[in-house]
mmCIF file as gemmi writes it, N, C-alpha and C atoms, coordinates in Angstrom:
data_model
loop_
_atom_site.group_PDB
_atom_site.id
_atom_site.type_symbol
_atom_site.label_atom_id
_atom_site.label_alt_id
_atom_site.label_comp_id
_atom_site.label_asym_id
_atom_site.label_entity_id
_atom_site.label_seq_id
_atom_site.pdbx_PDB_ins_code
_atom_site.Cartn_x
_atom_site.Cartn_y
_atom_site.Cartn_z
_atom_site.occupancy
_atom_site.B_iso_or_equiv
_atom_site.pdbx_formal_charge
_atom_site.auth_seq_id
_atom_site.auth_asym_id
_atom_site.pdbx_PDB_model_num
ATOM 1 N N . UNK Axp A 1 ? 0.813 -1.204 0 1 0 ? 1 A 1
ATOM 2 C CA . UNK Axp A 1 ? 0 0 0 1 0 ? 1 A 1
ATOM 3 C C . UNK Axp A 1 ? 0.849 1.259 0 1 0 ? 1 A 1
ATOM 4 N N . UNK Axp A 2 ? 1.71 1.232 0.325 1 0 ? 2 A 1
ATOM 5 C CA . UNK Axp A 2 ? 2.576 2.693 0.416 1 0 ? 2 A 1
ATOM 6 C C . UNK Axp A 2 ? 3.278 2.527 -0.724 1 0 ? 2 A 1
ATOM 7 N N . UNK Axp A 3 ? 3.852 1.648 -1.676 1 0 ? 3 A 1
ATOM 8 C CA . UNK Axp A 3 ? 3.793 2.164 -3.02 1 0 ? 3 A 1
ATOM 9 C C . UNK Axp A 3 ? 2.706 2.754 -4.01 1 0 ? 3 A 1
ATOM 10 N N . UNK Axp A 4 ? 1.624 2.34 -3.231 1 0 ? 4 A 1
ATOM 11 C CA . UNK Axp A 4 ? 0.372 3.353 -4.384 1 0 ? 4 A 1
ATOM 12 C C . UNK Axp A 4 ? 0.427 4.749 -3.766 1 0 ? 4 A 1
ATOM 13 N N . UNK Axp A 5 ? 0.88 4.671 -2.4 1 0 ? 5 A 1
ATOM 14 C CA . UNK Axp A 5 ? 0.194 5.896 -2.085 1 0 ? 5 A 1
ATOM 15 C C . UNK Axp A 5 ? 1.853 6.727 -2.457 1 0 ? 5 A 1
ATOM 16 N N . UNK Axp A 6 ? 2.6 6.411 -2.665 1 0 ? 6 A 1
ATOM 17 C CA . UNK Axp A 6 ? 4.183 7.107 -3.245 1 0 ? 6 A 1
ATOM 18 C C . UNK Axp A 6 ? 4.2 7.434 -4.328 1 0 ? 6 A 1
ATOM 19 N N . UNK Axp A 7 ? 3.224 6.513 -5.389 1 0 ? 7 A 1
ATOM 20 C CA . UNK Axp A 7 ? 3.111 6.536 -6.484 1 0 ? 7 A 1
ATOM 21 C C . UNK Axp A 7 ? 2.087 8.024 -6.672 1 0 ? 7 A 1
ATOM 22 N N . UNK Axp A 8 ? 1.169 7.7 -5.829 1 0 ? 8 A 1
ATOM 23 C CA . UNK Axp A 8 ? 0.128 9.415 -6.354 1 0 ? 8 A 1
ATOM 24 C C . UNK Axp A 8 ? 0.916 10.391 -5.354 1 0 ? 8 A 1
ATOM 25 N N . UNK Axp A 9 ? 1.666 10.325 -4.662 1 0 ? 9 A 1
ATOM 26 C CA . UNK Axp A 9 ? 2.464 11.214 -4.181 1 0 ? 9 A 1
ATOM 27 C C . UNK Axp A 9 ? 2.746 11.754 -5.428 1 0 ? 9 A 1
ATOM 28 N N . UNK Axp A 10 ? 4.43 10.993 -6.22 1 0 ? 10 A 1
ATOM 29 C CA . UNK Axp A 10 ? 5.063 11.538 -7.099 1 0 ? 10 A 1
ATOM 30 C C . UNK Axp A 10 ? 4.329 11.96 -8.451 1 0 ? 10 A 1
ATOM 31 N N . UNK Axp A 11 ? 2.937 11.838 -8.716 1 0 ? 11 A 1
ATOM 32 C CA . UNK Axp A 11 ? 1.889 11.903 -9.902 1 0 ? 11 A 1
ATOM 33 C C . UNK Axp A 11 ? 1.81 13.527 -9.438 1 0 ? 11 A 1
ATOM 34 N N . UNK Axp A 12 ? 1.397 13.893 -8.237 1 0 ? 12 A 1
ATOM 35 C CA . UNK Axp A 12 ? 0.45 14.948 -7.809 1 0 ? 12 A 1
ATOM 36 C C . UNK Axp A 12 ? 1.829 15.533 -7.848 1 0 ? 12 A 1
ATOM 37 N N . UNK Axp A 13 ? 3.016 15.728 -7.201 1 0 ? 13 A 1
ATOM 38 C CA . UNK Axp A 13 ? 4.277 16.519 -7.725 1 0 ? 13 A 1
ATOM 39 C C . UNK Axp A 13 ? 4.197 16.673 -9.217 1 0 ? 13 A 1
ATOM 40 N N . UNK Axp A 14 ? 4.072 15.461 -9.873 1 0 ? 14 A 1
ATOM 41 C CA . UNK Axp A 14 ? 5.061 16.145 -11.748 1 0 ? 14 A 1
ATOM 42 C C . UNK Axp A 14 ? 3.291 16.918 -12.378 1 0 ? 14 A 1
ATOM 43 N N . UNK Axp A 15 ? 2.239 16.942 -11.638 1 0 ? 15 A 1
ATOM 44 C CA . UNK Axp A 15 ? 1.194 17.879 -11.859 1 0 ? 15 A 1
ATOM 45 C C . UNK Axp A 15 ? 1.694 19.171 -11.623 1 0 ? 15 A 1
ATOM 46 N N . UNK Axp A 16 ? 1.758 19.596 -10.304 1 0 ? 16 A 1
ATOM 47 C CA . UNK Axp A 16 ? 1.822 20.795 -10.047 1 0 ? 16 A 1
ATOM 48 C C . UNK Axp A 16 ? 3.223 21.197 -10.757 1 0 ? 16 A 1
ATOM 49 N N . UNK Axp A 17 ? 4.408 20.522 -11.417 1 0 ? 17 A 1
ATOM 50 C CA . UNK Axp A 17 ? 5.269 21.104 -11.877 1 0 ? 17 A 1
ATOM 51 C C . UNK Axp A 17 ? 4.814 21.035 -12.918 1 0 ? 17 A 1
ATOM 52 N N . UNK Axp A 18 ? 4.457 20.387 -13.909 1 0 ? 18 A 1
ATOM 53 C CA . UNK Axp A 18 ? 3.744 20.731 -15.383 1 0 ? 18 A 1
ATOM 54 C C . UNK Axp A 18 ? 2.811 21.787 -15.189 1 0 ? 18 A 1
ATOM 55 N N . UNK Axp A 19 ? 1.994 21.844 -14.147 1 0 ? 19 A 1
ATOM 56 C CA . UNK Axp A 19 ? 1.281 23.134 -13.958 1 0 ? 19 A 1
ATOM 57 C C . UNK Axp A 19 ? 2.022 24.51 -14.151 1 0 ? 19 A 1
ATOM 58 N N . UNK Axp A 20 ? 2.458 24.377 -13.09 1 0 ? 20 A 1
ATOM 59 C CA . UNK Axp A 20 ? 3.661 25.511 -12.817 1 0 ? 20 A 1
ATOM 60 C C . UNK Axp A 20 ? 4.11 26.093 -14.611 1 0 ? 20 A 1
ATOM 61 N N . UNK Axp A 21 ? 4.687 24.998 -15.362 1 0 ? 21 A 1
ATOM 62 C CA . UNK Axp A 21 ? 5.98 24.967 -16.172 1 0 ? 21 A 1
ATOM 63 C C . UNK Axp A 21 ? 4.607 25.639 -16.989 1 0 ? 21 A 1
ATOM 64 N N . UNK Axp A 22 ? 3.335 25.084 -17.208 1 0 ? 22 A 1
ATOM 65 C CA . UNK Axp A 22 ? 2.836 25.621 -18.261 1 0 ? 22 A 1
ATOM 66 C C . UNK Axp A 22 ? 2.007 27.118 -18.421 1 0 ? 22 A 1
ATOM 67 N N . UNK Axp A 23 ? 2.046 27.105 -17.045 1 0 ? 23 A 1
ATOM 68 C CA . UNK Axp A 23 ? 1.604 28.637 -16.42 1 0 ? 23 A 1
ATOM 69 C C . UNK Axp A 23 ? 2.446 29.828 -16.56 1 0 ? 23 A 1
ATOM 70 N N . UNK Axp A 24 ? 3.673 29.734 -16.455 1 0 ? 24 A 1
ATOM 71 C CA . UNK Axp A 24 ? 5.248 30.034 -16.032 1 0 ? 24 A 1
ATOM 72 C C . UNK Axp A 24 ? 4.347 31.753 -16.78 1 0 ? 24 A 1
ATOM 73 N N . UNK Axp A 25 ? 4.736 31.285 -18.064 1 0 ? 25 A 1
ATOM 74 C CA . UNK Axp A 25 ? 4.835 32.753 -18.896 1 0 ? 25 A 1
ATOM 75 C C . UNK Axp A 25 ? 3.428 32.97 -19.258 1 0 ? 25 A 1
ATOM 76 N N . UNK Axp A 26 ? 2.067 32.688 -18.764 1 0 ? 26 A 1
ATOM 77 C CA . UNK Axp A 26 ? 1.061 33.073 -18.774 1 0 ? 26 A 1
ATOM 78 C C . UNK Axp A 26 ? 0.424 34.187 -17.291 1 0 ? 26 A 1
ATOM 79 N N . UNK Axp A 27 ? 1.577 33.487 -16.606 1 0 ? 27 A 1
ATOM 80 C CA . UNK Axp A 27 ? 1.55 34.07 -15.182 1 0 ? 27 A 1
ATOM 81 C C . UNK Axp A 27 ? 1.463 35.864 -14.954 1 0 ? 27 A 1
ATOM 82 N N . UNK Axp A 28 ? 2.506 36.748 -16.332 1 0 ? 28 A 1
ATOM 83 C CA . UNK Axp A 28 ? 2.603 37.733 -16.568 1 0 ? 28 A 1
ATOM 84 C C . UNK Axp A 28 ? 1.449 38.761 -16.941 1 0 ? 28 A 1
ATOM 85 N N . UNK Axp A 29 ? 0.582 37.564 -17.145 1 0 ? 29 A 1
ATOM 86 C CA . UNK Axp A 29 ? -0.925 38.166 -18.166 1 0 ? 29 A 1
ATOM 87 C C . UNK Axp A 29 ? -1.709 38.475 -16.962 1 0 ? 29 A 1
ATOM 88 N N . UNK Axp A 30 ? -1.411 37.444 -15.928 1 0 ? 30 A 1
ATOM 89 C CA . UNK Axp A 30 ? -2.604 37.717 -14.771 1 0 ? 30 A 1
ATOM 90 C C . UNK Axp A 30 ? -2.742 38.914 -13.88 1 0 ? 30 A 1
ATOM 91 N N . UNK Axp A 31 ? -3.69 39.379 -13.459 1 0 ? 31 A 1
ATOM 92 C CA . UNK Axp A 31 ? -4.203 40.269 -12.429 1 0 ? 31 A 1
ATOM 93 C C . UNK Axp A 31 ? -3.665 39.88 -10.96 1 0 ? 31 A 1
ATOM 94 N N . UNK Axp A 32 ? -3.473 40.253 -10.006 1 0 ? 32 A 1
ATOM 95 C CA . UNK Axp A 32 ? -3.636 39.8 -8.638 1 0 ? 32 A 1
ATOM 96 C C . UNK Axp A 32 ? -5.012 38.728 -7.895 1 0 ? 32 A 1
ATOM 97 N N . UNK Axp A 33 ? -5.504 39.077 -8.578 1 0 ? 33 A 1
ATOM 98 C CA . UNK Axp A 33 ? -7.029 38.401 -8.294 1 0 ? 33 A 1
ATOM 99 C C . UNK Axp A 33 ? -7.001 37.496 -8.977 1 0 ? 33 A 1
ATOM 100 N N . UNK Axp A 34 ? -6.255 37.005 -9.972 1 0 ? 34 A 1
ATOM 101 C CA . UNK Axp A 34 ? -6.843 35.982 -10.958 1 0 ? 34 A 1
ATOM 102 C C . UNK Axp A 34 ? -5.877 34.608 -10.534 1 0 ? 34 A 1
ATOM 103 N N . UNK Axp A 35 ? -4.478 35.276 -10.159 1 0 ? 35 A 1
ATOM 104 C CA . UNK Axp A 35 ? -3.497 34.575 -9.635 1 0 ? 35 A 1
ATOM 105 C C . UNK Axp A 35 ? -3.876 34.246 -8.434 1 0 ? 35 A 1
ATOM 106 N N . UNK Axp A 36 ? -4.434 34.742 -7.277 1 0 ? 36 A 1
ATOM 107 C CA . UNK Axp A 36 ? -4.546 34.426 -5.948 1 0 ? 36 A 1
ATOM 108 C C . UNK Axp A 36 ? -5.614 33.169 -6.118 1 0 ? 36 A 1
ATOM 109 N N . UNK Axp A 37 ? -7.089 33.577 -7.347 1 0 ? 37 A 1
ATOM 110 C CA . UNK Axp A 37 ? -7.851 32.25 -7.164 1 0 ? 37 A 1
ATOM 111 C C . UNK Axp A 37 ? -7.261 30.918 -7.517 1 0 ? 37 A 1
ATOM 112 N N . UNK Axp A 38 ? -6.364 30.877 -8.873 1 0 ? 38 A 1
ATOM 113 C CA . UNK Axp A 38 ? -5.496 30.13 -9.57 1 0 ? 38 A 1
ATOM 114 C C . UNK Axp A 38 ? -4.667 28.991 -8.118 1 0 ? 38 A 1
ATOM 115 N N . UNK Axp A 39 ? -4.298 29.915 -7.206 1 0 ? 39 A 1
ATOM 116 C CA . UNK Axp A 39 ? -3.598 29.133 -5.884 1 0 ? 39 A 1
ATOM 117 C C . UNK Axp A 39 ? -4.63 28.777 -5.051 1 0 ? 39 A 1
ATOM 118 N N . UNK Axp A 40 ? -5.716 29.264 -5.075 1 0 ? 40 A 1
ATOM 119 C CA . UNK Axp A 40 ? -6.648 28.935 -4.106 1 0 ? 40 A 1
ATOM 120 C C . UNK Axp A 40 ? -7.077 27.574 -4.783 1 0 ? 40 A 1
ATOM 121 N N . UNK Axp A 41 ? -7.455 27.703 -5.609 1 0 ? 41 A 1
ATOM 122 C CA . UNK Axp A 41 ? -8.201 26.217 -6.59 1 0 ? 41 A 1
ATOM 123 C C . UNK Axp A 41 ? -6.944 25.208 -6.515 1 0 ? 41 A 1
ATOM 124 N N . UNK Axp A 42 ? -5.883 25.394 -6.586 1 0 ? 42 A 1
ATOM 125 C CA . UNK Axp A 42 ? -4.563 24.62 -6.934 1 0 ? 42 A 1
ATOM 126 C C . UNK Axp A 42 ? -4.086 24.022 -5.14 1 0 ? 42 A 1
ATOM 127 N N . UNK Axp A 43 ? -4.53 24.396 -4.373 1 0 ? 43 A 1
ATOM 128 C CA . UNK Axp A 43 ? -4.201 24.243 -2.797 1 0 ? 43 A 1
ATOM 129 C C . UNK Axp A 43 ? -5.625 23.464 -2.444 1 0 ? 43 A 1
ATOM 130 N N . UNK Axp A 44 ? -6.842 24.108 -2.649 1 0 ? 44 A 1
ATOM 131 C CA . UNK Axp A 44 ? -7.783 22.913 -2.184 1 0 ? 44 A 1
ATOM 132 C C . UNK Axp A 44 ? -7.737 21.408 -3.158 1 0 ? 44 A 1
ATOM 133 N N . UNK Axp A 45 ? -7.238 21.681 -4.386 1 0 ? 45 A 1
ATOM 134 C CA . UNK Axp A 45 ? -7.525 20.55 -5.377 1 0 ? 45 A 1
ATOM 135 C C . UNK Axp A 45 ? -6.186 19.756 -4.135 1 0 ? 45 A 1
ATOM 136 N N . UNK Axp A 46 ? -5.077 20.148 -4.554 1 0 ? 46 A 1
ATOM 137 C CA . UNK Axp A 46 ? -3.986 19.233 -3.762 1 0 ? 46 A 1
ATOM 138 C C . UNK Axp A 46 ? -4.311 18.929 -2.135 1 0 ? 46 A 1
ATOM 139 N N . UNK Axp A 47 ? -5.209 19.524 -1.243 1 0 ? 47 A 1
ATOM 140 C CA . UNK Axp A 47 ? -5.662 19.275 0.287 1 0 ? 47 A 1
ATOM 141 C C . UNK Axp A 47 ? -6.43 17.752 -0.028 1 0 ? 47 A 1
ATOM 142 N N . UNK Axp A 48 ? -7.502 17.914 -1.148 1 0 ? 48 A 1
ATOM 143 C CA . UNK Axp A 48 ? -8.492 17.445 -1.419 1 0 ? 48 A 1
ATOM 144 C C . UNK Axp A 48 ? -8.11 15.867 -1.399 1 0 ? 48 A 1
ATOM 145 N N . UNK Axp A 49 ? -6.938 16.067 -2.811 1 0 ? 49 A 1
ATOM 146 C CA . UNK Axp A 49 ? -6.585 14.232 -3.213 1 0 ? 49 A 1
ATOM 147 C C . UNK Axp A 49 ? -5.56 13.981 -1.762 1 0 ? 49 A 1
ATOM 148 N N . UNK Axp A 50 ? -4.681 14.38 -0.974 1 0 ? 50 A 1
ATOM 149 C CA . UNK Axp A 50 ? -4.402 14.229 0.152 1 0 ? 50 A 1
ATOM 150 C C . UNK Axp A 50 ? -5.095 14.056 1.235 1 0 ? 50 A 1
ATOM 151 N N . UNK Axp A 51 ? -6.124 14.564 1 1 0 ? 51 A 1
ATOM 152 C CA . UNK Axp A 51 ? -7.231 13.794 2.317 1 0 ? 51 A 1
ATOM 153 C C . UNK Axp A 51 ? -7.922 12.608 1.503 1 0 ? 51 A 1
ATOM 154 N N . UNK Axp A 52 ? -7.814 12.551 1.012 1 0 ? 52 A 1
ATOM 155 C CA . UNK Axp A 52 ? -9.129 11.005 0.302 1 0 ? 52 A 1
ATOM 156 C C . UNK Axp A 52 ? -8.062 10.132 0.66 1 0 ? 52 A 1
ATOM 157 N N . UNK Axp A 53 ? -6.626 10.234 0.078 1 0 ? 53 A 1
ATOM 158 C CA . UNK Axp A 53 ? -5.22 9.075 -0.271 1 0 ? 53 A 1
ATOM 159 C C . UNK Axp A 53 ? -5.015 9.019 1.203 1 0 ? 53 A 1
ATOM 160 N N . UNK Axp A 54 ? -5.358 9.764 2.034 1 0 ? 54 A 1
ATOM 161 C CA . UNK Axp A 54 ? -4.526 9.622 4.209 1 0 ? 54 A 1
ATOM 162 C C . UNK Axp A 54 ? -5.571 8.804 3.898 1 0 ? 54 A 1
ATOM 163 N N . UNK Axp A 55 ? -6.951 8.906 3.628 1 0 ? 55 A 1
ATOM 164 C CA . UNK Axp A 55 ? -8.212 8.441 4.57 1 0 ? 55 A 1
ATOM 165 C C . UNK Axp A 55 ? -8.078 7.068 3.948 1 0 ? 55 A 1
ATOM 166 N N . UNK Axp A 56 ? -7.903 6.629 2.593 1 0 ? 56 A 1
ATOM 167 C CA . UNK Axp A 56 ? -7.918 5.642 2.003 1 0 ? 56 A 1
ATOM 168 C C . UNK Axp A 56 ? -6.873 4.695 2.771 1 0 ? 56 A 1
ATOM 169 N N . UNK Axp A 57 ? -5.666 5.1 2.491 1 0 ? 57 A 1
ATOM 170 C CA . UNK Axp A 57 ? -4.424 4.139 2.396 1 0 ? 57 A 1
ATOM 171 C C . UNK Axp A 57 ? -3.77 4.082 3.764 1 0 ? 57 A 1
ATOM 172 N N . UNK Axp A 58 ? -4.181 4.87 4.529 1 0 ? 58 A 1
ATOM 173 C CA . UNK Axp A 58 ? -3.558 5.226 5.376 1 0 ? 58 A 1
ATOM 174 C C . UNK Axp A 58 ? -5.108 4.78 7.009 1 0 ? 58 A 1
ATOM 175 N N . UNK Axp A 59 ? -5.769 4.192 6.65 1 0 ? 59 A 1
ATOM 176 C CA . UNK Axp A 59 ? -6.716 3.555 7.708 1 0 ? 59 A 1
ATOM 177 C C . UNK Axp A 59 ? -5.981 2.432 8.207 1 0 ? 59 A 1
ATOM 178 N N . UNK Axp A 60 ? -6.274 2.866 10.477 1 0 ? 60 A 1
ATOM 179 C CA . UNK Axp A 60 ? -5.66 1.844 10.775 1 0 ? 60 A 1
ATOM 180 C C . UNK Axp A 60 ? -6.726 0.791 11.936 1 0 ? 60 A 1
């Protein structure tokens, strides 16, 4: 079980860096407001699959 859950570990990392990488130079276009929701959506999405994967894999 802790290789699946290592495995969506390292999935949910090369996301947020493809995120990142593909945002990079779109980032310049944004407002303050548009960027702050962009992290807000990007922090609950990543809380989100981290609480399902503790609650799942991680029941004792």
């Amino acid at each position: 079980m802790r290789v699946r859950a290592a495995t969506l570990l390292v999935v949910m990392l090369l996301t947020v860096v493809v995120l990142a990488l593909m945002l990079f130079s779109a980032v310049a276009t944004f407002d303050g407001r548009s960027l702050v929701a962009l992290c807000v959506v990007v922090v609950a999405a990543a809380a989100g699959g981290i609480g399902f994967s503790w609650k799942r894999y991680y029941r004792r």
